[in-house]
C-alpha positions as CSV (number, residue, x, y, z in Angstrom):
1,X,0.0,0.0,0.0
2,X,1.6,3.4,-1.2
3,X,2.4,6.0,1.7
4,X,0.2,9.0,1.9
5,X,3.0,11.3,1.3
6,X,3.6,9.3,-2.2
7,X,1.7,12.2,-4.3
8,X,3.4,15.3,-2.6
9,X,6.0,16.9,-4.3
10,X,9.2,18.3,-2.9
11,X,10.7,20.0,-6.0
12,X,11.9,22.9,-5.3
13,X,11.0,23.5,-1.4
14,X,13.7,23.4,1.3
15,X,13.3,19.5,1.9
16,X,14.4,18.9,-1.8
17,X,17.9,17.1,-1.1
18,X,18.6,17.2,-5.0
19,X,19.6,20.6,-4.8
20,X,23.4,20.9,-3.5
21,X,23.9,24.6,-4.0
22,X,21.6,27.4,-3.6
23,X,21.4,30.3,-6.6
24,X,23.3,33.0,-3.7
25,X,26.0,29.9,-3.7
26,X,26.3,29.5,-7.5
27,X,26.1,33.0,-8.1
28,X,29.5,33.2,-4.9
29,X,30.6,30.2,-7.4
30,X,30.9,32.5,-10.6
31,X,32.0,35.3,-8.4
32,X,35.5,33.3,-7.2
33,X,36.0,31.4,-10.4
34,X,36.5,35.0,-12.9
35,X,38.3,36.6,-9.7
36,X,40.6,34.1,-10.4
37,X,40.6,32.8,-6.6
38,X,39.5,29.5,-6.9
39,X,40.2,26.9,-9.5
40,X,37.3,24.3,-10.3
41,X,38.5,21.9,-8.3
42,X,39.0,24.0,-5.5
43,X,35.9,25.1,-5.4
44,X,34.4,21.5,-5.5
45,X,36.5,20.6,-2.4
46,X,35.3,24.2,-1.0
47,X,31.5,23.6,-1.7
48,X,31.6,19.5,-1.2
49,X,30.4,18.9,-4.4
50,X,32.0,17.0,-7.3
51,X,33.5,19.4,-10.0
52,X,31.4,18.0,-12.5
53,X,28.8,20.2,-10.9
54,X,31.1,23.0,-10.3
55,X,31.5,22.9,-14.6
56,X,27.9,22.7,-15.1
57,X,27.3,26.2,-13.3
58,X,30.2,28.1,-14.8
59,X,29.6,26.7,-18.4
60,X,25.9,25.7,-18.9
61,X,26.3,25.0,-22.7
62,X,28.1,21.6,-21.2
63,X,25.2,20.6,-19.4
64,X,23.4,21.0,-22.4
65,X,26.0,18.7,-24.3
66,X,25.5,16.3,-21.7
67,X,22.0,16.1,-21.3
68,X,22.1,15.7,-25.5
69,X,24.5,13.2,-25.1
70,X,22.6,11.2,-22.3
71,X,26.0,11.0,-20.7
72,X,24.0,10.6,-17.0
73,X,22.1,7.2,-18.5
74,X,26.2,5.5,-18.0
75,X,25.3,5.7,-13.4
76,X,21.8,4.3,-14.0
77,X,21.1,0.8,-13.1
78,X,17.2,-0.3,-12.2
79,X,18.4,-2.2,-9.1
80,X,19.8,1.2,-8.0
81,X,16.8,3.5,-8.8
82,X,14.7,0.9,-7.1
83,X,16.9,1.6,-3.7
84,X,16.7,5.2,-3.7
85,X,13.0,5.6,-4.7
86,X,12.3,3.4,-1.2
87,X,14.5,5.4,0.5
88,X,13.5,8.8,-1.3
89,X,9.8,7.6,-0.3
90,X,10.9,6.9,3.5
91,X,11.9,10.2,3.4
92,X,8.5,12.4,2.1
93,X,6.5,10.1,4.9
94,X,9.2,11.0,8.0
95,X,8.7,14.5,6.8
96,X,4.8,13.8,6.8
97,X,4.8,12.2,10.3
98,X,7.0,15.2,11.8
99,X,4.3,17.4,10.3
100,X,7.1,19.3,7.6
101,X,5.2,18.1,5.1
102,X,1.6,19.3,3.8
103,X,-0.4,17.5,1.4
C-alpha cells in the first residue's frame, strides 16, 4: 500500500535534497572562479560537491552537451533507482509524520 505522502511533491521546497547549491551559492561560485581565486576543483573541495557540478554552473552550454548526449544514463542501473526511490519515499513520509510536510 503506497504511503500518503507518495503524491506530494518536494521539487523545489527546502526538503528537496537534490539541490546541492543554492542560486546566492552559485552566483559566490561565478564570483570566485572570474576573480581568479578558486580553480574548479577548489571550489568543489570548498562547496563539497563534485567538479562536474562546479562545470555545469560556470559553463551551462556543457550541461546541455551532456544532457544531449545522455552521458548521466552510464550511473543508471534499475536495481539502484529501485533503492533510492524506497529510501527517497521513506523520506517524504518521516517529513509527513513530523508534520514538515503538507499535502
Amino acid at each position: 500500500m503506497p504511503y500518503i505522502s507518495e503524491k506530494t511533491k518536494l521539487a523545489g521546497t527546502e526538503y528537496d535534497k537534490r539541490i546541492k547549491l543554492t542560486m546566492e551559492d552559485k552566483k559566490e561560485v561565478c564570483y570566485l572562479y572570474e576573480a581568479s581565486k578558486y580553480s574548479i576543483h577548489g571550489l568543489a573541495k570548498k562547496f563539497k560537491v563534485s567538479r562536474r557540478l562546479i562545470q555545469f554552473i560556470l559553463f551551462p552550454e556543457r550541461l546541455v552537451k551532456a544532457r544531449a548526449n545522455r552521458d548521466w544514463q552510464k550511473y543508471y542501473t534499475k536495481k539502484k533507482n529501485r533503492g533510492y526511490m524506497k529510501k527517497h519515499r521513506r523520506y517524504k513520509q518521516t517529513l509527513y509524520k513530523l508534520g514538515l510536510l503538507k499535502l
